[in-house]
Structures are given as C-alpha cells and as structure tokens.
C-alpha positions as CSV (number, residue, x, y, z in Angstrom):
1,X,-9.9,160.8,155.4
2,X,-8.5,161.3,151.9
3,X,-8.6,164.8,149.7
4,X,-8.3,163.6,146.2
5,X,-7.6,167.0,143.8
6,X,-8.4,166.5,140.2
7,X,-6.7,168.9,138.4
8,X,-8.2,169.2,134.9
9,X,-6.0,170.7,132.1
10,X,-7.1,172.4,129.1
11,X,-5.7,171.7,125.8
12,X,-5.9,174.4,123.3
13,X,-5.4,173.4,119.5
14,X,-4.7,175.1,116.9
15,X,-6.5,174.1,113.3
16,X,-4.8,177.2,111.9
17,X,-1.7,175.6,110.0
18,X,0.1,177.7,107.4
19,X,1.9,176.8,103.8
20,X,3.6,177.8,100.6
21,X,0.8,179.7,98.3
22,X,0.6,179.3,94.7
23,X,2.7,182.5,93.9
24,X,5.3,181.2,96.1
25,X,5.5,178.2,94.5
26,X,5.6,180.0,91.0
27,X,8.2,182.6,92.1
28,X,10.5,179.7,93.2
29,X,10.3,177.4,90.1
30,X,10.6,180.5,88.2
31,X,13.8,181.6,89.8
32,X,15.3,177.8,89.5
33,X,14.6,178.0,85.8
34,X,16.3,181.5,85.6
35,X,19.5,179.7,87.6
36,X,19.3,176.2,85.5
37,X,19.4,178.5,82.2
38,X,22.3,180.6,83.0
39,X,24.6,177.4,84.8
40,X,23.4,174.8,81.1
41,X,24.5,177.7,78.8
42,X,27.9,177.7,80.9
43,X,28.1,174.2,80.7
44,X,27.2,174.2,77.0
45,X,29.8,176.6,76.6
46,X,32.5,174.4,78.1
47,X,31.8,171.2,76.3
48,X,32.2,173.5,73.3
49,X,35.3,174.6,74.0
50,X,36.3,171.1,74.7
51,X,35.1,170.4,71.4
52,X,37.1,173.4,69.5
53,X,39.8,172.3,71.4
54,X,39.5,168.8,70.1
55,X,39.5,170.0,66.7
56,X,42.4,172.4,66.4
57,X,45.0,169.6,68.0
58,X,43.2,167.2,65.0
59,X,43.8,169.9,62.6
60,X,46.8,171.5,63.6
61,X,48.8,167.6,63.6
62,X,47.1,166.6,60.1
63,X,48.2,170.0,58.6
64,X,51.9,170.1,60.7
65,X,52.5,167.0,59.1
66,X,50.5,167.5,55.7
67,X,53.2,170.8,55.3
68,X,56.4,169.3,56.8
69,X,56.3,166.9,54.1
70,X,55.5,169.3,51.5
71,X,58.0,171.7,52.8
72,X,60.5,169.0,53.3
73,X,60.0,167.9,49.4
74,X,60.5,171.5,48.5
75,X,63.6,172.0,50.2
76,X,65.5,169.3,48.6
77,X,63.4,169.9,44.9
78,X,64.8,171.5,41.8
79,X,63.0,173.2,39.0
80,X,60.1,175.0,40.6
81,X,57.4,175.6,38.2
82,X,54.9,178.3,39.6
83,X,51.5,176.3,38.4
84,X,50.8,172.8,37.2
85,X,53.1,171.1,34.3
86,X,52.1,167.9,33.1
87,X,54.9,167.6,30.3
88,X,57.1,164.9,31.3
89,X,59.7,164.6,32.3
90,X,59.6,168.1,33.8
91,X,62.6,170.6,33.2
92,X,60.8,173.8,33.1
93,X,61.4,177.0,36.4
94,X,59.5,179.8,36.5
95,X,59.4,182.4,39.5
96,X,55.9,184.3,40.7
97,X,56.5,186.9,42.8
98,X,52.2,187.2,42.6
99,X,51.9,184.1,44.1
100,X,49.9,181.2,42.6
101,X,47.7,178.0,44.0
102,X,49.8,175.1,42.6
103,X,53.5,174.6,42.3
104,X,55.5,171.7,40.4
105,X,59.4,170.4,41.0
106,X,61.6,167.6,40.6
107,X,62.0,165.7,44.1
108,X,65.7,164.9,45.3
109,X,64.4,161.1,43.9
110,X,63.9,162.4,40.7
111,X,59.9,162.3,41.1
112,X,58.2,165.0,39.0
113,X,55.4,166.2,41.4
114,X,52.9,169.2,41.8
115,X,50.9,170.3,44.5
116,X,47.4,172.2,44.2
117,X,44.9,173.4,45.6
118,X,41.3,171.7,44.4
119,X,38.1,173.1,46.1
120,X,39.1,172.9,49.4
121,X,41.8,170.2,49.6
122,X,45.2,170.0,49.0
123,X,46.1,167.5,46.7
124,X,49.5,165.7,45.2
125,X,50.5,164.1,41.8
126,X,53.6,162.5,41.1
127,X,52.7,160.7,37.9
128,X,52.8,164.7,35.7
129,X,48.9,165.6,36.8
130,X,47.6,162.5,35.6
131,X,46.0,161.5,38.9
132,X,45.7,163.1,42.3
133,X,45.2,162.1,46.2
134,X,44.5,164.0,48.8
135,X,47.3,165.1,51.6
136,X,44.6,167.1,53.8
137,X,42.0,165.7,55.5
138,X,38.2,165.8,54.6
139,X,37.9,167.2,58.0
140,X,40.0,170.1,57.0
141,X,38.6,173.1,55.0
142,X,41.3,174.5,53.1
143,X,40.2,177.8,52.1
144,X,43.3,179.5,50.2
145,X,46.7,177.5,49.0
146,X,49.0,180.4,47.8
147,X,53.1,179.3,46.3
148,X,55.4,182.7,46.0
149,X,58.4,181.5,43.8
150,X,61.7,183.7,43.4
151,X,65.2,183.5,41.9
152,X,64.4,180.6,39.7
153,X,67.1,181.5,37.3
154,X,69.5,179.0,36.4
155,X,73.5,179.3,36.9
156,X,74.8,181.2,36.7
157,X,72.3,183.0,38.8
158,X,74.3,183.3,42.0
159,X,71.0,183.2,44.3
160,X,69.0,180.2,45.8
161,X,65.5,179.6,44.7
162,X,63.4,180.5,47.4
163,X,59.7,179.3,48.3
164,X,57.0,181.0,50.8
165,X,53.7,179.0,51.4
166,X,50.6,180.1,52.2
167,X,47.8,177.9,53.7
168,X,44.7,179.5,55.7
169,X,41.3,178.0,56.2
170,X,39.2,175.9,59.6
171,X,38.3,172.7,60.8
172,X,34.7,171.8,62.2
173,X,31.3,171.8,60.5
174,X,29.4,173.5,63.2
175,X,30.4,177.6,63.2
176,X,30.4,177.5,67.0
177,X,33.0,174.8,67.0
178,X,35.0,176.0,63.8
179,X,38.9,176.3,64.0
180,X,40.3,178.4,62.0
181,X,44.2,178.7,61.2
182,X,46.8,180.3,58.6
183,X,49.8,178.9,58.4
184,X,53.2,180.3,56.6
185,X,56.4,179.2,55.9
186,X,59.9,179.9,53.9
187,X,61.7,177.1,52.2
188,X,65.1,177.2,50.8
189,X,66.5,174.8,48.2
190,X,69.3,173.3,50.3
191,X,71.0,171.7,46.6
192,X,73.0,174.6,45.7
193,X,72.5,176.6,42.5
194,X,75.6,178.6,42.3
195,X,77.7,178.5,38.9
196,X,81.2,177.9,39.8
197,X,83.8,181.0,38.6
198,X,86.4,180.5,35.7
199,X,89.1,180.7,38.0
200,X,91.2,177.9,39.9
201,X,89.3,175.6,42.3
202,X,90.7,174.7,44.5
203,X,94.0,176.4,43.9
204,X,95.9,173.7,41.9
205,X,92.5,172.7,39.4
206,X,91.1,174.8,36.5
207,X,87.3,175.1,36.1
208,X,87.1,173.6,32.6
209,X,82.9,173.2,31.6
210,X,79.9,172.7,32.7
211,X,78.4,169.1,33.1
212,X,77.3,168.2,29.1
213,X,80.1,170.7,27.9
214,X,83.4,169.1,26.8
215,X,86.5,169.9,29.2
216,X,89.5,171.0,26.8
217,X,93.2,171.9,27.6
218,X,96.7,171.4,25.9
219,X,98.7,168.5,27.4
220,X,97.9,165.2,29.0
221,X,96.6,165.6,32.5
222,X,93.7,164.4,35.4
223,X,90.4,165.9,35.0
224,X,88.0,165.4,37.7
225,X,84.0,165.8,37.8
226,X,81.5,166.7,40.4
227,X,80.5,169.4,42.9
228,X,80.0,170.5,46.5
229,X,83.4,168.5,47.5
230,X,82.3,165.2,45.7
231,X,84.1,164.2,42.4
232,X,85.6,161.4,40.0
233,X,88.7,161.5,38.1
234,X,90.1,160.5,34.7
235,X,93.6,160.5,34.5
236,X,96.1,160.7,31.5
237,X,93.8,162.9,30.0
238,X,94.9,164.1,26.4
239,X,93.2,167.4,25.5
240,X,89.6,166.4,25.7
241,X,87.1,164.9,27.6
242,X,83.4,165.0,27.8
243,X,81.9,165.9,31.3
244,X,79.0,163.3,31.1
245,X,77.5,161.0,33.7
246,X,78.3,158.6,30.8
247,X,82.1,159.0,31.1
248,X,82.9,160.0,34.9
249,X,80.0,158.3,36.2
250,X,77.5,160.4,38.8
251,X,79.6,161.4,42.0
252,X,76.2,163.3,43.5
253,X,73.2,163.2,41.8
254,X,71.0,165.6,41.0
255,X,73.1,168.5,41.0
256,X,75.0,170.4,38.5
257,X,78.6,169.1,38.1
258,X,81.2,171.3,36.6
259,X,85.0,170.0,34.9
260,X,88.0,170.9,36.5
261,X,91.5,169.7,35.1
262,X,95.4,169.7,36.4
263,X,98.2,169.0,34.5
264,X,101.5,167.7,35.9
C-alpha cells in the first residue's frame, strides 16, 4: 500500500511595486542642473584664463620686441627732439621734462626717424614724417605712448642725454579676456657727449678745436683728429689745419671729433 502526500504550497504575490514620483524626479534634475551650472561656469572660467594667458605671451613678445628695437635705436641715436620734426635733414635737440607722445633722433646709420603715438598704435617714419608703419600689432591697444627727454644740451654740456619711455595699454577685444600692461624703461645715449677740456690729452697732445673749427699753433708739428681713442694724423703741420672730415677723413662716425696737436 502506498501513502502519496500532496503537499500544496501557497504562493503569495505582491502587485504593490513602488517608484520614483514626479517630485523626485523634479528634485533630482533640478539639483543636476544646480551642479552642471556651477562645474560649466568653472570650466568657462578656465578656458578663459587659458585665453588671457594666450594673449599676454602674444602681447608681451610683440611689445618686448616692438620696444627693444626702439630702445635699442635710442641708445645709439643723437639729437633727440621731444615731438615730431619733419625738416630734413634733422639737427634740432630739445629736452621735455613733461613728457610728450612722439620723439625724433638721428640713428647711429644716420637715418632721421620719429616715433609716435597715432590712435592706438605705435608707429615709425624714417623718411622726416612723410609716411608711417606700424611697429605694434592691430592686436595691441596702445592706450598712452609718453617720451621724457633730459640733458639735451650740446658740449660742452658734461651730461648724457637721457630718455624714459612710457607705454601702457591691453590686448584682447573681449573685457573678460583683456590684458592689460605698462611698460617703462630708461635709455642712455651710449655715444658720448662730453666736450673735451683745453688742457693736454693725453699728456704729450694739446686740445686744439672742435671738429669744423681750425686747429692753430706756432711751429711745424702732427695734429691728429678723432675721439673716444680713435684718430687720424697729419704730420708736418705748419700752423694751421682745418679739423674737417674733408681733410683727416672720418676716424668714427657720428661723433664729435675734437683737434689735438704736438710739436717736436
């Protein structure tokens, strides 16, 4: 005899299942907005940085090299004008303690040049102000240009002319990526403008004129022209001799040349 048990099992179900209500899902999207705002407006805020940092190393190179070569020019110059002179060939110095936009000098090649400030570029002529070309970049905005000009005086002013430059404006279009720089520097005129004294130099030659002048003395002896350690001679010298580029010929140009004579 077999006993067969059926065991029957009940299987409850539940149909209650539960999910994300409406105000949930409102709640969340709005606190992802809140967190997507604040990390884009960091991220906009680094690319422009990025961009600001782009634009001072484009500005800073185009104006570290627009004023090296300006300042270089200076340097070795003569006749510094404070303001624009067109006459040719240029001869006139003038100092401005005031400062003033433009400047214009002889270059060590002989090359009358100015430099000014027009609207918001600053621009070079080296044919006396007839025409000009930009040394800054349209990129640059060039807000001020100031020249300060002192001890222009010729010899025998015992004082170098000295130059300060001002530059100060920005670089960018946009004001949240604008630049914005001042620059200054000194320049000294490295060609000397010292008169020489009336006195020996060295010990066994007389100073006798200036260049132009005429070198006189009583006797026959060896007059020599030049400056700074550079000179040509004329021996047999009888009394006279004009201290010209014509007669000794130029031992360093550009610079003012003085006589000096010895006799035997």
């Amino acid at each position: 005899m077999f006993l067969k048990i059926i065991t029957k099992n009940k299987i409850h179900t539940s149909h209650a299942e539960k999910g994300f209500t409406l105000v949930e899902l409102l709640i969340s999207i709005g606190v992802f907005l809140v967190v997507m705002t604040i990390s884009l407006g960091s991220i906009i805020s680094i690319l422009d940085a990025g961009r600001k940092a782009r634009s001072l190393k484009e500005v800073m190179t185009n104006l570290n090299f627009a004023t090296e070569v300006m300042s270089r020019e200076i340097k070795f110059g003569r006749n510094y004008f404070c303001g624009v002179n067109t006459v040719a060939p240029h001869a006139q110095s003038s100092s401005c303690s005031d400062g003033g936009t433009s400047i214009t000098f002889t270059t060590s090649e002989g090359v009358d040049t100015i430099y000014r400030l027009n609207g918001t570029q600053i621009e070079k002529s080296v044919d006396n102000g007839v025409s000009y070309i930009g040394v800054t970049s349209p990129e640059v905005t060039v807000e001020g240009l100031t020249f300060y000009i002192f001890n222009t005086a010729p010899a025998p002013n015992q004082r170098q002319p000295r130059m300060l430059m001002h530059v100060r404006g920005y670089a960018g279009v946009k004001p949240t990526v604008q630049s914005r720089f001042t620059l200054q520097t000194v320049m000294s005129q490295r060609s000397l403008n010292l008169a020489p004294v009336a006195t020996p130099s060295p010990s066994v030659y007389t100073y006798c004129a200036d260049e132009g002048g005429t070198c006189t003395f009583a006797g026959v002896g060896t007059v020599r022209y030049g400056a700074s350690g550079s000179y040509f001679y004329q021996n047999n010298v009888n009394g006279s001799i004009a201290c010209t580029n014509a007669v000794f010929g130029d031992p360093i140009v550009n610079t003012a040349k003085f006589c000096y004579y010895i006799l035997p």
